[in-house]
C-alpha positions in Angstrom: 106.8 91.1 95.9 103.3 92.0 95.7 102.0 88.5 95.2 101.1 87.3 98.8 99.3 83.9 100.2 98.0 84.7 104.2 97.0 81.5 105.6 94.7 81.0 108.8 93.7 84.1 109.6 90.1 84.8 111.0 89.3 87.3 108.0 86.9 90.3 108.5 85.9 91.9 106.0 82.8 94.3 107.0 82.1 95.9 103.4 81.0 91.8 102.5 79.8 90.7 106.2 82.7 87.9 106.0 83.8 86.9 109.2 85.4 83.6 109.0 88.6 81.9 108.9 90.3 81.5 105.6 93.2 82.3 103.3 93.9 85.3 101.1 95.6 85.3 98.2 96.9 88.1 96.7 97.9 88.3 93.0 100.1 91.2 91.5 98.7 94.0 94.3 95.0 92.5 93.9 92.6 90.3 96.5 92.3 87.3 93.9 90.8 84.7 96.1 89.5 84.3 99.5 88.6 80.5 101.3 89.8 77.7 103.0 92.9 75.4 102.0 93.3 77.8 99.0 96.6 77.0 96.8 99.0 79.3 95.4 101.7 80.0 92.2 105.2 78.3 93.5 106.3 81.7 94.0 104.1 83.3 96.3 105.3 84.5 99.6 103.3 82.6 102.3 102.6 84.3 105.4 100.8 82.4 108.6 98.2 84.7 109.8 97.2 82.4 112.3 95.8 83.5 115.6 95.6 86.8 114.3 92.9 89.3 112.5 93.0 89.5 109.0 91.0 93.1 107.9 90.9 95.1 104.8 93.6 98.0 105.5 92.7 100.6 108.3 92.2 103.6 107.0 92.8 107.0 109.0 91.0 109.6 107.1 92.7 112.6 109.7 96.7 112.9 110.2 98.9 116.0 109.7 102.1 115.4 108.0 103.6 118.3 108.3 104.9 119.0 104.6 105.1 121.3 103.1 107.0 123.9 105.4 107.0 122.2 108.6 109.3 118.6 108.1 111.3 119.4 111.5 108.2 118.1 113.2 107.0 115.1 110.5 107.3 114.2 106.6 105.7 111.9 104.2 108.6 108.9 104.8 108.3 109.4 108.6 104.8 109.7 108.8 104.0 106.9 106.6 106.6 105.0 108.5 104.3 105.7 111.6 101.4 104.8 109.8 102.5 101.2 108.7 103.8 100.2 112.3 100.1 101.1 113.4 98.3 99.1 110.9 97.6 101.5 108.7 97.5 101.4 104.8 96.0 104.6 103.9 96.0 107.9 105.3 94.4 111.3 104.4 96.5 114.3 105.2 95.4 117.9 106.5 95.7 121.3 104.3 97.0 123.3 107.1 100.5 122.9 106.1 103.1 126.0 105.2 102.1 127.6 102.9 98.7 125.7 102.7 97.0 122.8 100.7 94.6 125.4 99.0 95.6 125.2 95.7 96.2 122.6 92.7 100.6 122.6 92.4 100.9 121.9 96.7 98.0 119.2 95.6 100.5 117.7 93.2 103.6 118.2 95.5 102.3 115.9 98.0 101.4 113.4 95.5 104.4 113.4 93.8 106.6 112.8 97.7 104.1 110.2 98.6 104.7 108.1 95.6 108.8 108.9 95.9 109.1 108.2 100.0 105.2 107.0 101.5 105.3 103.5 102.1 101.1 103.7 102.7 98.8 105.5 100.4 98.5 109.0 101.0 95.2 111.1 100.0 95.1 114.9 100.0 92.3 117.2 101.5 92.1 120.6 100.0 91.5 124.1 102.1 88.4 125.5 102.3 89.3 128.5 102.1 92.9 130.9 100.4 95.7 130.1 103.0 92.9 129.1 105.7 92.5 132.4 106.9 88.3 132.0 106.5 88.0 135.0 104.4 87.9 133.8 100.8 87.0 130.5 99.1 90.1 128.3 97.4 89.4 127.2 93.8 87.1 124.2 94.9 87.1 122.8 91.5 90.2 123.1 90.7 91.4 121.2 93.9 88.9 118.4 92.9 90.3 118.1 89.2 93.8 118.0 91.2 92.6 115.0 93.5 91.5 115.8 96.4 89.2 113.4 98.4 87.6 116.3 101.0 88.0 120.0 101.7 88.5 121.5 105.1 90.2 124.6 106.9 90.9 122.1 109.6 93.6 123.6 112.6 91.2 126.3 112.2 86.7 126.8 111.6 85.1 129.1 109.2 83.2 131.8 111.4 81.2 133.5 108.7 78.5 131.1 107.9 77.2 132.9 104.6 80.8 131.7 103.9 80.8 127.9 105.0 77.4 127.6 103.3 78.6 128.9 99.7 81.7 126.3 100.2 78.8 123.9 101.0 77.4 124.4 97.7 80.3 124.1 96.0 81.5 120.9 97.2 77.5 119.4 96.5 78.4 120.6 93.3 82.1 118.7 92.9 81.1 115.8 95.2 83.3 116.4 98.0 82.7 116.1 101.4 83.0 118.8 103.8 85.7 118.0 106.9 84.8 121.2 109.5 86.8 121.7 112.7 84.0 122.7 115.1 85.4 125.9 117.2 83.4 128.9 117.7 86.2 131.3 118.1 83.9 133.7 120.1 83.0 131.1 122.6 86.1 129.3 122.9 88.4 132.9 123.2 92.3 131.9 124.3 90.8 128.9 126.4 93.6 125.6 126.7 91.8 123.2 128.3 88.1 122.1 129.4 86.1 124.7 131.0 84.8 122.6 133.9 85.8 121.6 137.5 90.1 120.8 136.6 90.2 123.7 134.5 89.3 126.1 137.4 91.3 123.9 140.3 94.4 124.1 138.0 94.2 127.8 136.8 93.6 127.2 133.5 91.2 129.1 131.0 88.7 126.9 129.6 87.4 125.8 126.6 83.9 125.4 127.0 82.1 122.7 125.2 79.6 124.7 123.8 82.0 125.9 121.8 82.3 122.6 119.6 78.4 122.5 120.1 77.4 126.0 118.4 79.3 124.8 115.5 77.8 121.4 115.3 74.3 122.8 115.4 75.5 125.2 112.7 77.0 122.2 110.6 73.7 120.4 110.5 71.4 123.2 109.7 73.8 123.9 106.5 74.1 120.1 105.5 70.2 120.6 105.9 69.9 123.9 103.6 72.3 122.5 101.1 72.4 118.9 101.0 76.5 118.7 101.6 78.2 115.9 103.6 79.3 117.9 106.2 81.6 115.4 108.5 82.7 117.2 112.0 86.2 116.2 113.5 87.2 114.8 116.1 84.3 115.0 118.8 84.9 115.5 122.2 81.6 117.5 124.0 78.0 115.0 124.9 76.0 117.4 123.6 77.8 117.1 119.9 76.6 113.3 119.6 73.5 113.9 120.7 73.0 116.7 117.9 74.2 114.4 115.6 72.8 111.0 116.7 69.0 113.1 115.9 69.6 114.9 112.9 70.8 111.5 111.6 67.0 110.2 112.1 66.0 112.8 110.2 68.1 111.7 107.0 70.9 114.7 107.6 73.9 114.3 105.5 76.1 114.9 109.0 78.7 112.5 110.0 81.5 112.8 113.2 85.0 111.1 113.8 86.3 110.2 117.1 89.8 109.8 118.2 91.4 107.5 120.8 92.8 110.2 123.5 88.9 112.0 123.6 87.0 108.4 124.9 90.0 106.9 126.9 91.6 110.2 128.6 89.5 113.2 130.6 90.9 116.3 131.8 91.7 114.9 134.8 94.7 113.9 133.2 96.4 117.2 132.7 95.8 117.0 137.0 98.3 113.7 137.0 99.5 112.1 134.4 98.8 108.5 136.0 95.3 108.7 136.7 91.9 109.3 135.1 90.2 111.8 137.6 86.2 112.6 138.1 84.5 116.3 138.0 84.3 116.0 141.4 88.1 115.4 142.3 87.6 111.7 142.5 89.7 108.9 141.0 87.6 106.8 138.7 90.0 104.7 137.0 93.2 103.9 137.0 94.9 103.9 133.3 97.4 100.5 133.8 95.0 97.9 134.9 91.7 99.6 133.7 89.9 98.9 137.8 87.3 101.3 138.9 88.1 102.4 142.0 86.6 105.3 143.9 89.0 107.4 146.5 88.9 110.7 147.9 92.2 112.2 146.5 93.6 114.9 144.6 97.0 115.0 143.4 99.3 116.9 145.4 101.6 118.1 142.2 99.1 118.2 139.0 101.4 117.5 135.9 100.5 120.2 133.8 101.7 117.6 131.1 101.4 119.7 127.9 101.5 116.4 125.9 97.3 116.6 127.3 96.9 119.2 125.4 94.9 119.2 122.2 92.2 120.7 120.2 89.5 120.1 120.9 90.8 119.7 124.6 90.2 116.3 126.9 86.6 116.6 128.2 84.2 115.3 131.0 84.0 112.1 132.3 80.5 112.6 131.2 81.7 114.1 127.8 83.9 110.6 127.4 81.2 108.7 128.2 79.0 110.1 125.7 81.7 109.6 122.6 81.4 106.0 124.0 77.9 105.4 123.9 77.8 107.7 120.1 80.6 104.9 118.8 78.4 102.2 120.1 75.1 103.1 119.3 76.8 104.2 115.4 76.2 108.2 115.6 79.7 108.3 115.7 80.6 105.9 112.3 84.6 106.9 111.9 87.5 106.6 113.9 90.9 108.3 113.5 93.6 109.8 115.3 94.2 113.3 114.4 97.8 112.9 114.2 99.5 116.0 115.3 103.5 115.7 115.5 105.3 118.9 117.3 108.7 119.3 118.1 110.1 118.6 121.7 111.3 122.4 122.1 107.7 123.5 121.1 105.8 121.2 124.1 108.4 122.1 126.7 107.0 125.2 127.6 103.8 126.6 129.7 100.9 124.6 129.3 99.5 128.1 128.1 102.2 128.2 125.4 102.4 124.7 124.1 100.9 124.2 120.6 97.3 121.9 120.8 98.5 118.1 119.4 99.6 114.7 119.8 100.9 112.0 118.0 98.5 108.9 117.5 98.9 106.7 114.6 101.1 103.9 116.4 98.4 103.5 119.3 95.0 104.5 117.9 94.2 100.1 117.0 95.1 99.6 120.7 93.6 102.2 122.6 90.2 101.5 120.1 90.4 97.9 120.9 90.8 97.9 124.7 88.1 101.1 125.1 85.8 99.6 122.8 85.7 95.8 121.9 87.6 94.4 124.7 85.0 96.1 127.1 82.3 94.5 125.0 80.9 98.0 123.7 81.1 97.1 120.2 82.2 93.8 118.2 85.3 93.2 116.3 83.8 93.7 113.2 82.4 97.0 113.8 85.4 98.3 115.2 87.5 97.7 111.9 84.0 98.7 109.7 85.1 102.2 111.4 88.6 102.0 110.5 87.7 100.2 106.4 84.5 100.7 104.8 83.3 103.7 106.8 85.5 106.2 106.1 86.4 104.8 102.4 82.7 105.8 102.1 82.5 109.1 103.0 85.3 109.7 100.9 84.2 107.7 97.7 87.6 105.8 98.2 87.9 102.3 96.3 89.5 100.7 99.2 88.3 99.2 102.7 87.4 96.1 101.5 88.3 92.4 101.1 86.1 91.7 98.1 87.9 89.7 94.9 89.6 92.3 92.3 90.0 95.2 95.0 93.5 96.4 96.2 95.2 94.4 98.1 95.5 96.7 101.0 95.5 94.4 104.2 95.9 94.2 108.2 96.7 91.6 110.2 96.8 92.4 113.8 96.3 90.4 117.0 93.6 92.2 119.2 95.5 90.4 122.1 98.9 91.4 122.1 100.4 92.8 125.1 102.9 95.3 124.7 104.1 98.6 126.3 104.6 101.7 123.8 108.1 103.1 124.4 109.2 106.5 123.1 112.2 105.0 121.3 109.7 102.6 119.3 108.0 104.9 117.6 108.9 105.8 114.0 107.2 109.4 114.2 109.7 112.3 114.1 108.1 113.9 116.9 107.2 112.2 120.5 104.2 114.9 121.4 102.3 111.4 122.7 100.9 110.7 126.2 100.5 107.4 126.2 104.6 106.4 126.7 105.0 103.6 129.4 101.5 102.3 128.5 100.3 99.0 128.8 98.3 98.4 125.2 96.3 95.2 124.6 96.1 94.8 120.6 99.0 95.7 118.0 99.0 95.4 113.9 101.7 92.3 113.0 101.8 93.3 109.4 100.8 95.7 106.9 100.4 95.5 103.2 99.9 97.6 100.7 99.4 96.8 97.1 100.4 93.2 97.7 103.4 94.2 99.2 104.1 94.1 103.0 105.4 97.1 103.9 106.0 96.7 107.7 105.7 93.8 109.7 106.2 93.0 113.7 108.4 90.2 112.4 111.7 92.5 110.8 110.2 95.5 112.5 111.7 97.7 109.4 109.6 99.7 107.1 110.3 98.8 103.3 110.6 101.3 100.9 
């Protein structure tokens, strides 16, 4: 069915300022009426939202699906699946596929799975560049006449900037947002984790932060020059926000995403797997009942976990702190998860060998809700604004929003829920996540798309 009466809910709806509790009803995949006591056709499935959060559908404008060419580690149907036990009703996948996203028939491809197997909606970026190798520009246009909502090389950064600028003009031109993994290959050389105090007690090269930095800086003197939105991924290094947070005063067309893993983990973590750790060596919190404590130790056997290994890498207690205060303050408008599936046989090698990636669409609501609204950094409402309208902005998307004739993309979810994440729950294809065995506070009950609900806590199934 996509004809759907939610009853009781406290609705949020952040693109209307509506905070209140009411009914939706939802006529033939359309929001037709929101308010109290509202009645419904005989045959409309009634669902008691009750007790729980009723938002437009999250949105997570940054997951890698894997197809086409690399389906051992995630497809459309199992990513999707992923996707809709999170919350999640729309997602926007990566070009850096095999071969990549950079030209108008792989554009259509992925449409044409998502509509056979996705059980979400699924939006396509295009490459920046012929097979992301930073040498030559893709057909811009024609990936925007294919349907593209962004263009990025993202997995990898465009070095020449005479290059990244042109591509800035272009997608002015074609109205489409630039997405631009910040890594100055220079600066960063082979580094695999933070260059800081762990990285040298563990005998790990390092990955400095100045290497997301340069590229930042260069990011916002080109959105400057050419009038682009240039929107940087997944944040992890202070002096990023700070870069951002002022040339946002000053009316830049810059933007950031942060994910889950870069504000609640540090790079401590790769030390032991149980503990958040300072720069110093210290213990500073401990990740299952979230109380500060403060002890002289070090851990005897560090974990060398290569499941803490991403790109860019766990930063700072200082660096975490900053993505914190950027998400609160609003320099940081858009949260996602950078969902990064790898096979088992791939992580279960050297930390130095393991490929950069986790999985994050099943935990990203409850690791954004206890790190950010549950410790009173940020309300309710602006958490889901950074999972709805926000992004659905930046992309020019008609979604993230509640109001009366939109889609009928919905979440209900009960920021309260306790629940532990097991590795057998999760409907990824790969289990490349750190947070197994976790305590979560906050989980999605249902998700609906078009009307239709597509996964809910209830069945626990995934309808096709």
């Amino acid at each position: 069915m996509n004809s759907l009466l939610l009853t009781g809910g406290r609705v949020i709806d952040p693109a209307n300022n509506f905070d209140s509790i009411a009914d939706v009803l939802i006529l033939d995949g359309k929001i037709s009426a929101i308010g109290k006591n509202l009645s419904a056709p005989h045959d409309v499935e009634i669902f008691d939202a009750t007790g729980r959060i009723v938002s437009p559908g999250l949105i997570d404008l940054h997951v890698h699906f894997r197809e086409p060419g690399q389906t051992a580690k995630e497809n459309i149907a199992t990513g999707t699946a992923a996707a809709a036990r999170g919350g999640f009703t729309s997602v926007v996948c990566m070009p850096n596929t095999s071969p990549a996203i950079d030209n108008a028939g792989t554009v259509a491809l992925i449409h044409e799975r998502a509509r056979e197997q996705g059980v979400v909606n699924v939006f396509v970026t295009g490459a920046i560049t012929k097979n992301i190798a930073g040498e030559e520009l893709a057909p811009i246009g024609g990936l925007k006449k294919a349907g593209v909502v962004a263009i990025t090389d993202d997995g990898h950064c465009i070095q020449n900037n005479e290059l990244m600028r042109r591509a800035c003009e272009y997608a002015k031109m074609f109205d489409l947002p630039v997405f631009d993994h910040c890594q100055d290959y220079s600066l960063v050389t082979d580094g695999v984790m933070h260059e800081g105090y762990w990285s040298t007690a563990l005998g790990l090269r390092g990955w400095p932060a100045a290497g997301e930095e340069m590229i930042v800086a260069r990011n916002i003197l080109l959105a400057e020059l050419t009038g682009a939105k240039i929107h940087c991924q997944h944040l992890s290094a202070a002096r990023s926000v700070e870069l951002i947070r002022e040339a946002k005063k000053r009316g830049v067309p810059i933007s950031g995403e942060a994910c889950p893993h870069h504000f609640t983990l540090t790079d401590a973590a790769i030390a032991g797997s149980e503990k958040f750790w300072a720069d110093d060596g210290k213990e500073i919190l401990s990740t299952q009942n979230s109380k500060f404590k403060i002890q002289n130790s070090v851990p005897e056997w560090p974990s060398y976990d290569t499941n803490f290994k991403m790109n860019p890498p766990l930063r700072s207690a200082k660096d975490r702190e900053a993505i914190l205060e950027g998400l609160a303050d609003g320099t940081i408008e858009i949260l996602c998860s950078d969902h990064a599936p790898h096979c088992d046989y791939e992580k279960e090698v050297e930390f130095d060998y393991a490929p950069f990636g986790i999985t994050g669409l099943e935990t990203e609501l409850a690791l954004s809700l206890m790190q950010l609204v549950h410790t009173k950094r940020i309300s309710l409402a602006d958490l889901i604004a950074k999972f709805t309208v926000n992004p659905a902005r930046l992309l020019n998307l008609a979604k993230g929003t509640l109001a009366v004739g939109a889609d009928a993309d919905v979440t209900v979810f009960d920021p309260n829920a306790e629940w532990v994440f097991n590795r057998e729950d999760s409907a990824s294809k790969s289990k490349n996540n750190p947070f197994f065995g976790w305590k979560l506070k906050g989980k999605a009950a249902a998700t609906i798309v078009a009307g239709k609900i597509v996964w809910s806590e209830q069945n626990e199934l995934v309808a096709v």
